[in-house]
N, C-alpha and C positions, 0 to 999 in steps of 0.2 A: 334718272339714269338716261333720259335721254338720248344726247350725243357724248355721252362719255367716252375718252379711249381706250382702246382693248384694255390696259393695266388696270383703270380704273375698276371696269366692271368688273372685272375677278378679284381685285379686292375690296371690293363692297360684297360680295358674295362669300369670297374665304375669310374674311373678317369677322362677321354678323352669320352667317347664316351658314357655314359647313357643317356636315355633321360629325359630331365630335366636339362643337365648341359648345361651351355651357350656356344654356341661356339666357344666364341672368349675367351676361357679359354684357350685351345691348338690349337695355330697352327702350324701346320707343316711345316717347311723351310726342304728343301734338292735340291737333286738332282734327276730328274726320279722319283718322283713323282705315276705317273701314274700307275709305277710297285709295285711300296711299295703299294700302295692302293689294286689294286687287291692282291698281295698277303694277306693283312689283311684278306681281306674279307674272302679269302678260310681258313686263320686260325682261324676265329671267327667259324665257319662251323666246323672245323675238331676240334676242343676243345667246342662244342656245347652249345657257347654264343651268346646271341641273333644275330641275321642277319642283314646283313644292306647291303645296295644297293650300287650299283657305284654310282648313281644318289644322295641318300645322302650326297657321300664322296666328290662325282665332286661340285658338283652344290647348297648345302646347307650348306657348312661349307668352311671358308676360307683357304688359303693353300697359302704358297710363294715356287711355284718350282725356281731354281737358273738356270734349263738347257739354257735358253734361253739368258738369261746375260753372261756366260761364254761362249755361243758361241762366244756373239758381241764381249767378249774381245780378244778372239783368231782372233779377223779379220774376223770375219762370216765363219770359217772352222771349220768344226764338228772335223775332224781329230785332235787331239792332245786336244779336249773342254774340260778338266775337272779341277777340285775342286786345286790339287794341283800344278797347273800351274800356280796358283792366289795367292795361300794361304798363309801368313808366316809358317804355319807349315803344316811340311809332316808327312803324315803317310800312313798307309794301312788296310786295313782289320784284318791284323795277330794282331794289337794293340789286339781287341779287344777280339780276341779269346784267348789271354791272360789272360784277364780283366775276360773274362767267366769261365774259368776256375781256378783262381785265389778265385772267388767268390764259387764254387765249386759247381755248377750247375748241 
């Protein structure tokens, strides 16, 4: 959520996370989890939409992190654990700063 514009972030917010909407509307699959969550939270803060707790994001709404499965498939070695070791397809991060600015954000 970065530099999102005003529209965006309130609907990333009233979509996924008002209260009233069911939870099991969105759930989140990735990887590292735990970082994406906190970082929401200090961006709902810093764009001054309503607040919401770790303890909501942990413990009250479902979530499929992938870190733990990618490990077992590397053979229980963290070193080398991630997404494109698995994946038919590669990419990186640069895809999407593409994407972002393509979209012209």
């Amino acid at each position: 959520m970065g530099e999102l514009r005003e529209r965006d972030r309130h609907l990333v917010y009233n979509e996924f996370f008002k209260p009233g909407i069911p939870f099991t509307q969105f759930i989140p699959v990735g990887i590292g989890l735990d970082y994406e969550y906190e970082m929401f939270i200090e961006k709902l803060k810093k764009y001054n939409l309503p607040a919401m707790s770790s303890h909501d994001l942990y413990y009250r709404r479902p979530r499929f992190d992938m870190r733990s499965i990618i490990i077992l498939l590397n053979d229980g070695r963290f070193n080398g654990a991630k997404l494109d070791s698995f994946a038919p397809v590669k990419g990186d991060g640069g895809l999407v700063k593409g994407w972002y600015r393509k979209e012209g954000v």
